[in-house]
C-alpha positions in Angstrom: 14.7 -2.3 20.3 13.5 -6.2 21.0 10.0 -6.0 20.2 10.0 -9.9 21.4 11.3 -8.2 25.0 9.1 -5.2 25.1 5.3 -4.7 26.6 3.5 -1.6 26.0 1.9 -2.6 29.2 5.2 -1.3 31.5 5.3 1.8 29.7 2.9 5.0 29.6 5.3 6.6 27.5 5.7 5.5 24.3 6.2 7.3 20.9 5.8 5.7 17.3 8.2 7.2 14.7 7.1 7.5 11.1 8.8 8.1 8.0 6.3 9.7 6.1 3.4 11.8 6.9 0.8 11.2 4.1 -2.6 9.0 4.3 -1.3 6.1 5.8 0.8 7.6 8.2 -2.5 9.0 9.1 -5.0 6.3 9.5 -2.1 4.7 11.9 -1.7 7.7 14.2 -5.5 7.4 14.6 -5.1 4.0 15.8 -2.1 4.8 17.8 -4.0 7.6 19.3 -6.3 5.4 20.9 -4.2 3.5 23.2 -2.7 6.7 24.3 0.3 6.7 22.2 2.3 9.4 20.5 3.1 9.5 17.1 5.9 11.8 15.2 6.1 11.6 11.6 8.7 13.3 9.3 7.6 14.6 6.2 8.9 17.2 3.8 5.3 19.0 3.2 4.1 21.2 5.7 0.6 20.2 7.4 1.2 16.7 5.7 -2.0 14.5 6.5 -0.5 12.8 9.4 0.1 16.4 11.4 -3.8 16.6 11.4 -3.0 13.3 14.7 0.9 13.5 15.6 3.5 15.8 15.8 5.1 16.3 12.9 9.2 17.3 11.7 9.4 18.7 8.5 12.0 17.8 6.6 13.0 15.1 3.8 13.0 11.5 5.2 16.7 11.2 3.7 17.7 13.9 5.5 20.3 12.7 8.1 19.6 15.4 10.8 15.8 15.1 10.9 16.5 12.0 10.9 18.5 11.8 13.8 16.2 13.7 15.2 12.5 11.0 14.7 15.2 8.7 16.3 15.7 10.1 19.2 11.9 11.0 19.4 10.7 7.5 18.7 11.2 4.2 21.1 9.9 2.3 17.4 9.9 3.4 13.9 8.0 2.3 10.8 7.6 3.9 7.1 4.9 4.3 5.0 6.6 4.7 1.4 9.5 2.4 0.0 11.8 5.3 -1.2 13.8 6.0 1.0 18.1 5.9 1.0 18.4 2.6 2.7 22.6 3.4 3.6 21.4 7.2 4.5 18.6 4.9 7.3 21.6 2.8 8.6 23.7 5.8 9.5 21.1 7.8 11.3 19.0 5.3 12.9 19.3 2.8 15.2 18.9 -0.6 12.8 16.3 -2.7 15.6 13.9 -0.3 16.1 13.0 0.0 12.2 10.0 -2.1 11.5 10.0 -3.8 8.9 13.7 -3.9 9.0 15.9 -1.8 6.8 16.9 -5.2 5.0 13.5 -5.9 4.0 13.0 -2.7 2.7 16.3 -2.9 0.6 15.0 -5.7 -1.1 11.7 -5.0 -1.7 12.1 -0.8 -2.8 14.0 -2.3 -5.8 11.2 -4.8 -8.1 14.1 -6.4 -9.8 16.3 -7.1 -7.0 12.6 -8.0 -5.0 11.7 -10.6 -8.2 15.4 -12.0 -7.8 15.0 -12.9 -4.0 11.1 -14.7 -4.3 12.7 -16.8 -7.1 15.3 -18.3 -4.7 12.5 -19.3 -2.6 10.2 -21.1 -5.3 7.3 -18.7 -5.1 5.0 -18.6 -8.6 6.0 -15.6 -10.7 5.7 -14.5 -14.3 9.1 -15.2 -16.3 11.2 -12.2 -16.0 14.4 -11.1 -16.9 16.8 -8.1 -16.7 17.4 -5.5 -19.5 20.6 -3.9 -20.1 19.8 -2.1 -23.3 16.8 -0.4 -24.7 17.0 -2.4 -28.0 16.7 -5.3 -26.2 13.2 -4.5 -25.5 12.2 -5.1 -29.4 12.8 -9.3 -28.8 10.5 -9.3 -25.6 7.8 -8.0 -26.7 4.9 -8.6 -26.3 5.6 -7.5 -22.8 5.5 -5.7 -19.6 8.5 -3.0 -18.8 9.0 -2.3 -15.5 11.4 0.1 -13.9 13.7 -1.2 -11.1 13.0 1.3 -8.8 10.6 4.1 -7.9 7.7 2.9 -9.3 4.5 3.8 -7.5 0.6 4.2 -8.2 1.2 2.7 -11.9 4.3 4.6 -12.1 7.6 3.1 -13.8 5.2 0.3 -15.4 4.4 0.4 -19.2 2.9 -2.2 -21.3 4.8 -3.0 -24.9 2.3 -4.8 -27.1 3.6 -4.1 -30.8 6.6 -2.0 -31.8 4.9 1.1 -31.9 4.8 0.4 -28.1 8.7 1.1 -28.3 8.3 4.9 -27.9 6.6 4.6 -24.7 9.7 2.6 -22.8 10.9 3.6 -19.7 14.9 4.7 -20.2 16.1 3.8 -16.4 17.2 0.8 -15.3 14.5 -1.6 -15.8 13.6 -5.5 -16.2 10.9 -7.0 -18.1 8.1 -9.7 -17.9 5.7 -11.5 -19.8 2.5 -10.2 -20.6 -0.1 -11.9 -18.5 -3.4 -13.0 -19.5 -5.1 -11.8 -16.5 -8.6 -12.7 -15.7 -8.3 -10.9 -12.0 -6.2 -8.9 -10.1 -5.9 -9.7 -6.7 -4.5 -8.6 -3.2 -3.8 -10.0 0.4 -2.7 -8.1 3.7 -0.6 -10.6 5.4 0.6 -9.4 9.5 3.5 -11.0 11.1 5.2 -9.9 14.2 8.2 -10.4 15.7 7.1 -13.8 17.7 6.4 -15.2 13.9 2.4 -14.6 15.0 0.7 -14.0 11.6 -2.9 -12.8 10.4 -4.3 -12.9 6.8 -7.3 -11.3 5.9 -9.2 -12.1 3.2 -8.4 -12.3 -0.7 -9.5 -8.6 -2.2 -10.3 -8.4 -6.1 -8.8 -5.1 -7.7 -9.9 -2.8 -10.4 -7.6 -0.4 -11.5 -7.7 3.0 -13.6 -6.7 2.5 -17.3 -5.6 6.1 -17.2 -3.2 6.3 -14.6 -2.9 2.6 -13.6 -3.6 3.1 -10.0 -6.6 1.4 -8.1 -9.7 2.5 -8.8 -12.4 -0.1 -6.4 -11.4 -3.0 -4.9 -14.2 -5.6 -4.2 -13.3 -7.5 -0.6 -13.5 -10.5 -0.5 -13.0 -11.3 -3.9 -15.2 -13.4 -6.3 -13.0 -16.9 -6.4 -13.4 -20.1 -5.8 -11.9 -21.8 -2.2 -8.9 -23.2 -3.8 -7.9 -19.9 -6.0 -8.5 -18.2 -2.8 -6.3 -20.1 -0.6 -3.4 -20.6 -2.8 -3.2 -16.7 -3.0 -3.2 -16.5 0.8 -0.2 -19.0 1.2 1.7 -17.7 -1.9 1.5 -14.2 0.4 2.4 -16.0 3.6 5.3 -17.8 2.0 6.5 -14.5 0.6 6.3 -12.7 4.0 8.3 -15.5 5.8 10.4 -16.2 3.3 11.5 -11.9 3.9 11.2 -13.1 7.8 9.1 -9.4 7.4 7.9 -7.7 10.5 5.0 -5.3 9.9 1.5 -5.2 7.9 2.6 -6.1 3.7 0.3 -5.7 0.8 0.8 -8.3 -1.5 -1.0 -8.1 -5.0 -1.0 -11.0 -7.3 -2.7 -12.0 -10.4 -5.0 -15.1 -11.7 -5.1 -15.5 -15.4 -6.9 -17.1 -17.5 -5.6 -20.6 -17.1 -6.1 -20.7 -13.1 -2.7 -19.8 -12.2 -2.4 -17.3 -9.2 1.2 -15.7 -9.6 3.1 -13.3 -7.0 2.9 -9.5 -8.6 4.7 -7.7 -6.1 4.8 -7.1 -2.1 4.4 -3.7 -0.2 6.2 -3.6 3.2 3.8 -1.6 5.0 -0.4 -1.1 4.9 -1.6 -0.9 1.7 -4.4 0.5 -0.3 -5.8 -3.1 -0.6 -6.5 -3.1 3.2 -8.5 0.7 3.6 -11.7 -1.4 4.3 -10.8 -3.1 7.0 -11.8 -0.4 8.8 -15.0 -0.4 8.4 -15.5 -4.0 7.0 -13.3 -6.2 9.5 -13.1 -6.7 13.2 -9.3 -5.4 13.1 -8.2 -2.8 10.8 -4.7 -3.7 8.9 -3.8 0.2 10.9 -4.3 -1.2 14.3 -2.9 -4.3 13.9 0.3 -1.9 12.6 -0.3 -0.2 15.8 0.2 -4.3 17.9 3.0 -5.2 16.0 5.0 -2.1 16.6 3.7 -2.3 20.6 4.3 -5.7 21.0 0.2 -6.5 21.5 -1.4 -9.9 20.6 -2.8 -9.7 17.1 -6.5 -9.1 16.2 -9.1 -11.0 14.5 -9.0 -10.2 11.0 -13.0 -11.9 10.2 -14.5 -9.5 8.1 -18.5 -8.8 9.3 -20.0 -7.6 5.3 -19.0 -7.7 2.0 -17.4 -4.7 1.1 -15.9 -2.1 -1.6 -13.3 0.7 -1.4 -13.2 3.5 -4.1 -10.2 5.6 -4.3 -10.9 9.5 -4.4 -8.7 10.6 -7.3 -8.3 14.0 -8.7 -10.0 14.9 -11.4 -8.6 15.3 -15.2 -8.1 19.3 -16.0 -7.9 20.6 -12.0 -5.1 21.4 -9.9 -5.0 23.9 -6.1 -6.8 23.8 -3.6 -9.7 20.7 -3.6 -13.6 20.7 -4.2 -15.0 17.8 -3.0 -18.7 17.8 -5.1 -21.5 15.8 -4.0 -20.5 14.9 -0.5 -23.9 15.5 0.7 -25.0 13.2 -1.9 -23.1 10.1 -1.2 -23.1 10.3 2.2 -26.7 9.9 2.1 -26.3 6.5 1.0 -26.3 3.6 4.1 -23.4 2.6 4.2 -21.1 4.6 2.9 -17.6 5.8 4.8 -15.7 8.9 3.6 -12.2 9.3 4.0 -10.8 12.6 3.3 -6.7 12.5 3.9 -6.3 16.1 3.8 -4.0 17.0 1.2 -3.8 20.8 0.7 -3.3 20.5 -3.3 -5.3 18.0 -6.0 -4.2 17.7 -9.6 -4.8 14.6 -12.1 -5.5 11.3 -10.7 -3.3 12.2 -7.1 -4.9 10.0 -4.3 -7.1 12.3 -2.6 -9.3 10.1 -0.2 -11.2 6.9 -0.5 -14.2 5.7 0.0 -15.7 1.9 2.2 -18.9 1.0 1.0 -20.7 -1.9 2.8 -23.5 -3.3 2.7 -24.8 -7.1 3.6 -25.8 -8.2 0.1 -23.2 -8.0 -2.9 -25.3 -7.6 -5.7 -26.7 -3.9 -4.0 -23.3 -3.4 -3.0 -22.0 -3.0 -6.7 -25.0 -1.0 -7.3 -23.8 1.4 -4.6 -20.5 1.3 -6.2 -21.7 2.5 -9.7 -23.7 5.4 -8.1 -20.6 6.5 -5.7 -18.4 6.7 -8.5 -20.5 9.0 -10.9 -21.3 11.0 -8.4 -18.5 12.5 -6.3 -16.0 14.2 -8.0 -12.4 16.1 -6.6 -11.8 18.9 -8.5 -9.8 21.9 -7.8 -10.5 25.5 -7.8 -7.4 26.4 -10.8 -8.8 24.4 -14.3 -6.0 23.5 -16.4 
């Protein structure tokens, strides 16, 4: 399908396909819901978040049949996780109605192959470079080991500092890169559609879990000066164009310690680093999904308050069926947005909500971010 040709205004008809049914496939279907579209997702977990707003197909998202069938459900069709068998996609979908296109998802579900493409196109990096062996490792370090594919939520990443490190190597293909001395981590949700249009929202500042590596807050907008903050938004742009990307892309990039802001990696679809825009901005990074894939003009992405997003992660020693404690507590606070996804099962550190936390003064908003944090808790009802 043309998205350049099409207007949602012709049709009343009009189904969004997802690959994928968890959280984010979610928090779009809301947004798709309320222009009056339908949503199908296809997920391999029965009652998968997403079923809670759309119909759902059960069924694995590499599975050729289901997926013939999403196609012929869906006039457009978007993802929300990277892993998927791009030549299994070609066979059993039609190619222009996948947004962002199968090509930019070939090149960005593989890290190595994503690093290899950026560096044709100039955009800062850390040095990297491919490994072939495991004993290669021992000259790199110190270092950062990163497998080439399926890495997600800190997954496929470990950190080699001194030999000992050497036992805690990934053993699939992977690629390595220098250790940066990073003063901040940082993130940008960059929107393009298929006119070229774009949107950039603001320049988030990530803190991340030194147990499983995954985000723990974000702070938006982050605490940098204009030009740090600008040069992250254009490394992100020129990343997006140079991938001529459809679609809403996380990008997450780092500032160290001598001022440099370097591309990390890019996400092609929303990202974790965009949950408060629903709260915070005048366009969530979901809806503007939603006018991408519909062919609508883009939204304002001005962001009204300061604002924070906690992720709700399961806690250490529970798995089964989840326990949110202290709801009642936090939701006392001003402020404060919960967002339960729904997920049937918790167990160690699995992504179980999050939470936006606003307020107009930043100082009280880090306050309200301390007390969040120590006091809800996921746990499950089985202790392990």
């Amino acid at each position: 399908m043309d998205l350049k040709k099409f207007s949602l205004t012709k049709t009343t008809d009009f189904t969004i396909g997802i690959l994928g049914g968890g959280q984010l496939a979610k928090m779009t279907a809301v947004e798709a819901r309320k222009l009056g579209l339908n949503v199908v997702c296809l997920d391999p977990h029965e009652e998968a978040p997403a079923s809670m707003v759309s119909h759902q197909i059960v069924g694995s998202v590499n599975d050729r049949e289901k997926l013939h069938k999403l196609n012929s459900l869906s006039d457009v069709i978007t993802y929300e996780i990277e892993y998927i068998n791009t030549d299994i996609l070609k066979e059993a979908l039609v190619e222009d109605k996948v947004y962002p296109s199968i090509q930019v998802l070939e090149i960005l579900q593989n890290k190595y192959k994503q690093r290899k493409f950026f560096q044709k196109f100039g955009i800062p990096m850390p040095f990297f470079k491919e490994i072939e062996e495991i004993n290669q490792l021992k000259e790199c370090i110190p270092c950062v080991q990163k497998a080439k594919v399926g890495g997600y939520d800190g997954r496929g990443v470990v950190v080699l500092k001194t030999q000992g490190d050497l036992s805690k190597a990934i053993k699939e293909p992977s690629y390595v890169e220098e250790l940066v001395d990073i003063e901040k981590e940082l993130a940008v949700i960059v929107v393009r559609n298929a006119k070229g249009d774009m949107k950039v929202y603001p320049v988030v500042e990530m803190v991340f879990n030194p147990d499983g590596n995954l985000l723990d807050y974000l702070i938006a907008p982050a605490d940098v000066d204009e030009f740090t903050e600008k040069e992250a938004q254009n490394i992100a742009v020129a990343a997006v164009e140079s991938l001529d990307g459809v679609g809403v892309f996380g990008v997450e990039l780092f500032l160290d310690k001598k001022g440099r802001v370097l591309l990390n990696e890019v996400a092609p679809r929303t990202h974790n680093s965009g949950h408060y825009t629903i709260e915070a901005c005048e366009t969530s990074q979901f809806e503007q999904l939603v006018r991408v894939l519909t062919n609508l003009p883009l939204g304002s992405t001005y962001q009204y308050l300061p604002a924070a997003t906690l992720n709700l992660l399961g806690e250490p020693g529970y798995k089964g069926k989840p326990i949110y404690e202290n709801l009642d507590k936090v939701l006392s606070i001003d402020g404060v947005y919960v967002h339960i996804y729904g997920k049937k099962e918790t167990f160690p550190l699995r992504k179980m909500g999050h939470i936006t936390i606003i307020d107009t003064n930043r100082e009280r908003l880090l306050e309200k971010v301390v007390k969040v944090k120590n006091s809800i808790k996921v746990k499950g009802e089985i202790k392990i």
